[in-house]
ROFI-241369 format. One line per 4 residues: their letters; for each residue x, y, z of C-alpha. Coordinates in Angstrom, 2 decimals, m for minus. Example, Ala and Ser with C-alpha at 12.3 -4.5 7.8 and 13.67 -1.06 7.14 Angstrom:
% residues 2
AS) 12.30 m4.50 7.80  13.67 m1.06 7.14
//
This chain:
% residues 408
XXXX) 52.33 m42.31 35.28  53.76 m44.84 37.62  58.01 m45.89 36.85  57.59 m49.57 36.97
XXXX) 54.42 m50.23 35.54  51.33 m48.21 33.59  47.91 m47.65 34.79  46.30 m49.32 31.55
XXXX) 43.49 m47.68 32.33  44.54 m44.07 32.05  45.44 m44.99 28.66  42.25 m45.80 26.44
XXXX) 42.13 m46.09 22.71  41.30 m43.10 22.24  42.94 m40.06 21.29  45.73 m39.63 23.77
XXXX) 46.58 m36.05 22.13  44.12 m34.71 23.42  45.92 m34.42 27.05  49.26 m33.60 25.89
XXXX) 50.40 m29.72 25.39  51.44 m29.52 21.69  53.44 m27.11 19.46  51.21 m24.50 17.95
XXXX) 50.32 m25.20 14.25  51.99 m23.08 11.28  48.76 m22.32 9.89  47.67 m20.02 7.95
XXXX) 44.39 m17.81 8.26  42.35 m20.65 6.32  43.70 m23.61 8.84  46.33 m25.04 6.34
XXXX) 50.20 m24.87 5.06  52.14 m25.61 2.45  55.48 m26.01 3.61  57.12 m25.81 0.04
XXXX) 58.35 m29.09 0.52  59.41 m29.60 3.85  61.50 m26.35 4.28  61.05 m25.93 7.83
XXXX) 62.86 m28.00 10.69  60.55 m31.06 11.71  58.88 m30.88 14.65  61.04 m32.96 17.45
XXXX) 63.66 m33.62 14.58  67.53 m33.44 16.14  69.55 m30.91 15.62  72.27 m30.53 12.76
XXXX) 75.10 m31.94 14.42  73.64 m34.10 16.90  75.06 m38.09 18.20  75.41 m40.64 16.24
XXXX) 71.75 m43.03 16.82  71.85 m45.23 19.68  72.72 m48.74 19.82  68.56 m50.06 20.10
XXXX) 67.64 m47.89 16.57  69.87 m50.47 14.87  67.33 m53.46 15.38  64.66 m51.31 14.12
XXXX) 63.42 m50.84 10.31  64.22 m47.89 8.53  62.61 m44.69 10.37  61.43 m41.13 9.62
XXXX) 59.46 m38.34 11.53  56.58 m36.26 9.46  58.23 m32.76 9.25  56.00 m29.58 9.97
XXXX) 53.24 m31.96 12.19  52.52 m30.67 15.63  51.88 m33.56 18.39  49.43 m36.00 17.65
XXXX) 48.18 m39.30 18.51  45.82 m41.64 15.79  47.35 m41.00 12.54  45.79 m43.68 9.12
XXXX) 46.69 m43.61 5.39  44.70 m42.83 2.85  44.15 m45.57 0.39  46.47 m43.64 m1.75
XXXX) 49.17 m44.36 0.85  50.58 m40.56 0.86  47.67 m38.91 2.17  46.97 m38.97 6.37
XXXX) 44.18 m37.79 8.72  45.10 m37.29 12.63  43.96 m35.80 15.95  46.21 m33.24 15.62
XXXX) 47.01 m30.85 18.37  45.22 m27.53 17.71  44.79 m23.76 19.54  41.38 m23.87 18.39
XXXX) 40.42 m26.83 19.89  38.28 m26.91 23.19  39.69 m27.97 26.30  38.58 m27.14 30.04
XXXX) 38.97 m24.32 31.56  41.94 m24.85 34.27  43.93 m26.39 31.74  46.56 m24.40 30.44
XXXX) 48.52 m26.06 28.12  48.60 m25.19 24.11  45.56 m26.91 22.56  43.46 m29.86 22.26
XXXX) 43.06 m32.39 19.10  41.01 m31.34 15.89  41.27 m33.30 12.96  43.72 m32.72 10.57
XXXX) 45.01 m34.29 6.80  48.43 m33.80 5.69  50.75 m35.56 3.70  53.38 m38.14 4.80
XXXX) 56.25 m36.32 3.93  55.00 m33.10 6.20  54.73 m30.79 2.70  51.10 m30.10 3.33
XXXX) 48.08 m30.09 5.35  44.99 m28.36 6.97  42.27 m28.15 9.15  39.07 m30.49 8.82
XXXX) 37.19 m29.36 11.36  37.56 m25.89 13.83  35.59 m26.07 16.70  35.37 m28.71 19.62
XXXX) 37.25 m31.24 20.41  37.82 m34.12 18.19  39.35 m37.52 18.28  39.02 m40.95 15.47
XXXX) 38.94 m39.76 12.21  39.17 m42.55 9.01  39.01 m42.13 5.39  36.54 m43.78 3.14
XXXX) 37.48 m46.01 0.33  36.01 m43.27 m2.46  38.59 m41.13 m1.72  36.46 m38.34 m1.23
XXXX) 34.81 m38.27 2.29  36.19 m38.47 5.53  34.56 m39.87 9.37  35.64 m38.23 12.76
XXXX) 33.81 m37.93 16.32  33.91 m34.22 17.47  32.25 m32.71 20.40  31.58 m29.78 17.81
XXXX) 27.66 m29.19 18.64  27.99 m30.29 22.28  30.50 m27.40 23.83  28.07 m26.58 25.99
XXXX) 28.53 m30.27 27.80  31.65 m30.81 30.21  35.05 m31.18 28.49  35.73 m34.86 29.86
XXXX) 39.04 m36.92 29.34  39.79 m38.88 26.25  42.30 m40.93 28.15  40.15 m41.92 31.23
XXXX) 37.32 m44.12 30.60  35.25 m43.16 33.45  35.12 m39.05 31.82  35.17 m39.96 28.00
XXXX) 33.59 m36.82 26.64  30.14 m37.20 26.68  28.33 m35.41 23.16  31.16 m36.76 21.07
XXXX) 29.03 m37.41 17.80  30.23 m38.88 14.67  30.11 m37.23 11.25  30.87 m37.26 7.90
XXXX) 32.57 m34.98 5.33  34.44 m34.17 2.69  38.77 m33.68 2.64  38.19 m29.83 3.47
XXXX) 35.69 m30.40 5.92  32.71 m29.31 4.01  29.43 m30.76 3.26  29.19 m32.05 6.64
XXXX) 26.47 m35.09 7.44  25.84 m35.59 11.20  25.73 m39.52 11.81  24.35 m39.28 15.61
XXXX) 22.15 m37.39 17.70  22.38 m39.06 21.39  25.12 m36.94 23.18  26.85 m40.43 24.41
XXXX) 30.50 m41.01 24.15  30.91 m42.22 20.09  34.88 m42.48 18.86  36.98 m45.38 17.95
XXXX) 35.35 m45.22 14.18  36.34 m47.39 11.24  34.99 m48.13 8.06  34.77 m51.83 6.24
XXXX) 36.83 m52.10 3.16  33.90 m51.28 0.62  32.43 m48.38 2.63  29.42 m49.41 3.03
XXXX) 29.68 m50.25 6.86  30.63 m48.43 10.01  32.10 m49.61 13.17  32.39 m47.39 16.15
XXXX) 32.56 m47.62 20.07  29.54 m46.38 21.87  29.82 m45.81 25.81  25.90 m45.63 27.76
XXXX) 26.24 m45.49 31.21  29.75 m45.99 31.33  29.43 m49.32 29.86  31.57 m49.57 26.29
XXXX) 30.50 m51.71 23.40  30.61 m52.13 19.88  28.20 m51.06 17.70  27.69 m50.89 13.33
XXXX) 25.68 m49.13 10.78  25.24 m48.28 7.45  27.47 m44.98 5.82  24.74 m43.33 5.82
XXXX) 23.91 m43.73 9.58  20.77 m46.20 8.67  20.44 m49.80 10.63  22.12 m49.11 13.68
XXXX) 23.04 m52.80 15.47  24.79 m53.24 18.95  27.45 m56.35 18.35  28.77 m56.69 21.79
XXXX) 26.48 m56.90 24.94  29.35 m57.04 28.05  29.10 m55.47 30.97  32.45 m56.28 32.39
XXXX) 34.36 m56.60 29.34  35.05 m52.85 27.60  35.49 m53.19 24.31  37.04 m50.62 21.47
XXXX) 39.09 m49.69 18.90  37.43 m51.82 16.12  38.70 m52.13 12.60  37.48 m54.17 9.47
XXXX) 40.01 m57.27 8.04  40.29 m57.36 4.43  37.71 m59.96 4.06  35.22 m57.27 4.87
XXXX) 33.61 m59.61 7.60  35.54 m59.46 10.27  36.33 m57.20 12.82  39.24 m57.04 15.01
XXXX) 38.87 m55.34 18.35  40.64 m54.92 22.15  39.19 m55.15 25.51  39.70 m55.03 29.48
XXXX) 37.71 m56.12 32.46  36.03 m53.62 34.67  36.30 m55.91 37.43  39.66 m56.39 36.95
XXXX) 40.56 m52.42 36.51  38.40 m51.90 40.10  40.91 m54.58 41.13  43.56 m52.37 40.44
XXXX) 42.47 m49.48 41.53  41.90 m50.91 44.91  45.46 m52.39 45.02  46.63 m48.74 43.84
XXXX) 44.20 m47.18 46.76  45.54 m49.29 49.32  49.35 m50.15 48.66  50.29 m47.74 45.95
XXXX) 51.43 m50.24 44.14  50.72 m49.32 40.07  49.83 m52.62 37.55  49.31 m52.57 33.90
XXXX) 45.61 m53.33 32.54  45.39 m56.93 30.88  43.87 m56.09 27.77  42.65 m58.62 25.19
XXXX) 43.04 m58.76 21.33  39.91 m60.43 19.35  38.00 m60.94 16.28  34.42 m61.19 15.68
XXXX) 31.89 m61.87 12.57  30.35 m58.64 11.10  27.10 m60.04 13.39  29.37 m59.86 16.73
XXXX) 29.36 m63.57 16.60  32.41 m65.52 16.79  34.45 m64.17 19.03  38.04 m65.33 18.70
XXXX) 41.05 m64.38 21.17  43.83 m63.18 19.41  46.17 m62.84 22.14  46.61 m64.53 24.87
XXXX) 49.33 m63.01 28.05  48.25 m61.29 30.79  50.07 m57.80 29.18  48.22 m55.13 27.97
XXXX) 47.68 m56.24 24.52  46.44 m52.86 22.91  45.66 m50.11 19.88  45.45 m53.41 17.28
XXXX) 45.45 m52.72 13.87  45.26 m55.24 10.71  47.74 m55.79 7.68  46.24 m55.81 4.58
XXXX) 47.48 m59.33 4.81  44.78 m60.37 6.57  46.74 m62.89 8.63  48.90 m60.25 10.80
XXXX) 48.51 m56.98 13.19  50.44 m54.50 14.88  49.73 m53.59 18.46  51.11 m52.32 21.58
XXXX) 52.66 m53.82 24.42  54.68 m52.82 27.38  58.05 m54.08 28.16  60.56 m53.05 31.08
XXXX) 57.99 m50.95 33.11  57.03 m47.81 31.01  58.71 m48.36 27.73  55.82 m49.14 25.01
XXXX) 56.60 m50.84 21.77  54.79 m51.94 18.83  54.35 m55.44 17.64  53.23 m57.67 14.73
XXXX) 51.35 m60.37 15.95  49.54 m63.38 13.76  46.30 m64.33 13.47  46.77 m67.71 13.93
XXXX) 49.28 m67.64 16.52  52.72 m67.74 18.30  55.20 m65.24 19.47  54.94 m61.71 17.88
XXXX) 57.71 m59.71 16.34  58.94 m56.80 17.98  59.24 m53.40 15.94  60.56 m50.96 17.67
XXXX) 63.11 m50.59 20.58  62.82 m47.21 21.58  63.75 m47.08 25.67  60.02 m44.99 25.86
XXXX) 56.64 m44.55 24.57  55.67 m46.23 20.68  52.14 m46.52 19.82  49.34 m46.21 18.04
XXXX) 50.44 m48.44 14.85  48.26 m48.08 11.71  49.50 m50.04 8.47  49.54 m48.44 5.37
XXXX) 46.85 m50.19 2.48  49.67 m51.14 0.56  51.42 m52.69 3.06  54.63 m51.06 2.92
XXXX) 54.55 m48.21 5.71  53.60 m47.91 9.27  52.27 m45.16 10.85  53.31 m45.15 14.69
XXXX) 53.73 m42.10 17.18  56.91 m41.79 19.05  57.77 m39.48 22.51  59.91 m37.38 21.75
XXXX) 60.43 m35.89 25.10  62.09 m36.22 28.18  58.95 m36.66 30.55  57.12 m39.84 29.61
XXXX) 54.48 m39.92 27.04  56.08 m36.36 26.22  56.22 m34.65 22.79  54.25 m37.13 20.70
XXXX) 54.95 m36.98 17.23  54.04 m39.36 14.06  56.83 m41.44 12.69  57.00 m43.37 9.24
XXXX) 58.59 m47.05 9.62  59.20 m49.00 5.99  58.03 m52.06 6.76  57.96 m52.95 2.64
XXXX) 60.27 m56.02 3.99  57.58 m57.66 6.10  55.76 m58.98 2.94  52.21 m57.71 4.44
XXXX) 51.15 m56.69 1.38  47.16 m57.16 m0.03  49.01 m59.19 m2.65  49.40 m62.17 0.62
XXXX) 46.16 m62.01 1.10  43.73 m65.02 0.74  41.80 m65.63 3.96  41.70 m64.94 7.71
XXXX) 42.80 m67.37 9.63  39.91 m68.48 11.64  41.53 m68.73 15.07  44.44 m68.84 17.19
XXXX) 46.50 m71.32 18.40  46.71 m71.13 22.04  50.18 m71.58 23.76  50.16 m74.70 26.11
XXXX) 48.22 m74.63 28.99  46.26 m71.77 28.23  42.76 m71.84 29.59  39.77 m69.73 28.32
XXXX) 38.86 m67.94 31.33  35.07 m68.06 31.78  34.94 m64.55 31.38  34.72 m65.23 27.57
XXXX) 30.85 m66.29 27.38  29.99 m62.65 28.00  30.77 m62.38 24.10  27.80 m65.17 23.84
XXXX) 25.13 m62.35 25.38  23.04 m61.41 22.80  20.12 m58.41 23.22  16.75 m60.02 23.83
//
């Protein structure tokens, strides 16, 4: 990764674990642990002993690492706000052939506090997992019956692992339901807030879009119809009809890329936050710099959202922004890589992976921020606001009508 700026588009939304060497899990023979309450040393936890916390943790709200978790990336509450599913780096997990570090992602739950947890699924290589409202059945994307295809790239866009399928199953990983049968790219799944609806990212041709269906993988509908603009990582507001999602521009990315090719220089992706009706109508921007805007996520609120942005060349660091507008808060202050923010249903935690390590992006590991102060809480919520307010001067770029495409 480049020391002033990031390559946005070496980081996707999906899961980055999957390229990172990880600690091996203390599993046992049945892929799970009990840790008897947390007796073992976290995972990236300092030492006994060790400095006082630097000067930048003091602007941040209380923090805490999971104990016992291995790396991982994507990490989302259950709604009983305890419980947490994850791409969680495995041993088992496939990965290609030359690569020699300690595992892959499969999809994990354990508990916030790191006392227990074990393997959902044990083959393949997984990545975006979600829990259902009942409380009962999970959905993850796992290359599980496509091993035979080429192990791809989570991270890069142009190798996405093609035969990642999407699937449905209970906490232990039994009673599994296939959801798709195309051998395409699927990931970047979310359910709406009654679980009746899907939302997912499907990639054909290299093109990304949005798509829906029912839970039980009826009425499949394509929302988003953009050639140039890459959409992903949708979730479902509170209201149940709306969707918030990010994008970039491929012809802005083969911009960069040529700039890269020819001067070396290295550039951040621009990446846009929207919402959009259930339908893929109304497309809103949410955000409006020309910063990578990324990994959104919505308070239960309904009128905030946490996302990623860079400052000072390489350091990432999560945000909450507002629906209808104006400067976001910063969260953390960590001088390296934060990401992957996901909001707990009462409002009161936030899930967010940290690097740990000394290389950049190193030793990723899930983090617990109390963000009870915030006052995010369902309890706020009454509507979505229904669109931004711009800063001065901005003008929609006419890039924007692609959203208007609609399948003839």
């Amino acid at each position: 990764m480049r020391p002033t700026k990031v390559l946005g588009l070496l980081v996707a939304t999906a899961a980055l674990a999957a390229g990172h060497a990880g600690t091996a899990l203390a599993a046992d023979g049945e892929g799970g642990y009990d840790a008897a309450g947390g007796a073992s040393k976290p995972a990236g936890a300092a030492p006994a002993g060790a400095a006082a916390a630097p000067d930048w943790a003091s602007k941040e709200l209380p923090i805490r690492i999971i104990p016992n978790i291995p790396e991982t990336a994507e990490a989302y509450y259950a709604p009983d706000n305890f419980h947490i599913i994850a791409q969680t780096q495995d041993p088992k997990a496939l990965r290609a052939q030359d690569d020699k570090s300690a595992g892959g992602a499969l999809t994990w739950i354990f508990t916030d506090d790191g006392a227990k947890g074990w393997r959902v699924n044990d083959r393949g290589q997984d990545a975006c997992s979600w829990f259902l409202p009942d409380m009962k059945r999970i959905i993850w994307t796992s290359t599980r019956d496509n091993m035979d295809m080429p192990v791809g790239n989570w991270s890069d866009d142009a190798e996405y692992p093609q035969g990642a399928e999407l699937y449905l199953s209970d906490w232990q990983g039994g009673n599994i339901k296939r959801l798709t049968n195309n051998k395409y790219y699927e990931a970047e799944v979310t359910t709406s807030p009654d679980g009746k609806w899907i939302v997912f990212g499907r990639q054909i041709n290299g093109n990304m879009d949005i798509w829906r269906m029912k839970i039980d993988g009826t009425e499949e509908k394509q929302l988003t119809f953009t050639p140039d603009w890459q959409e992903g990582a949708p979730y479902f507001l509170p209201d149940g009809k709306t969707v918030i999602f990010r994008a970039w521009q491929r012809t802005v990315t083969d911009e960069l890329k040529r700039i890269r090719k020819e001067t070396g220089q290295r550039n951040q992706t621009p990446m846009t936050i929207f919402t959009m009706n259930i339908d893929g109508t109304n497309v809103q921007p949410r955000t409006f710099t020309n910063d990578m805007n990324w990994a959104p996520f919505p308070a239960p609120d309904g009128k905030h959202f946490a996302f990623v942005r860079i400052n000072d060349g390489t350091n990432w660091d999560v945000y909450l922004g507002d629906f209808a507008g104006g400067e976001p808060r910063r969260l953390t202050f960590n001088p390296s890589f934060d990401g992957f923010p996901a909001i707990s249903p009462d409002g009161k935690k936030m899930l967010f992976t940290r690097s740990k390590g000394q290389r950049f992006m190193s030793d990723l590991y899930t983090h617990v921020m109390d963000i009870s102060s915030l006052g995010i809480g369902p309890e706020k919520f009454t509507s979505v606001p229904a669109k931004a307010t711009p800063p001065a001067g901005w003008t929609p770029p006419p890039a924007l009508a692609e959203f208007d495409r609609r399948k003839p």
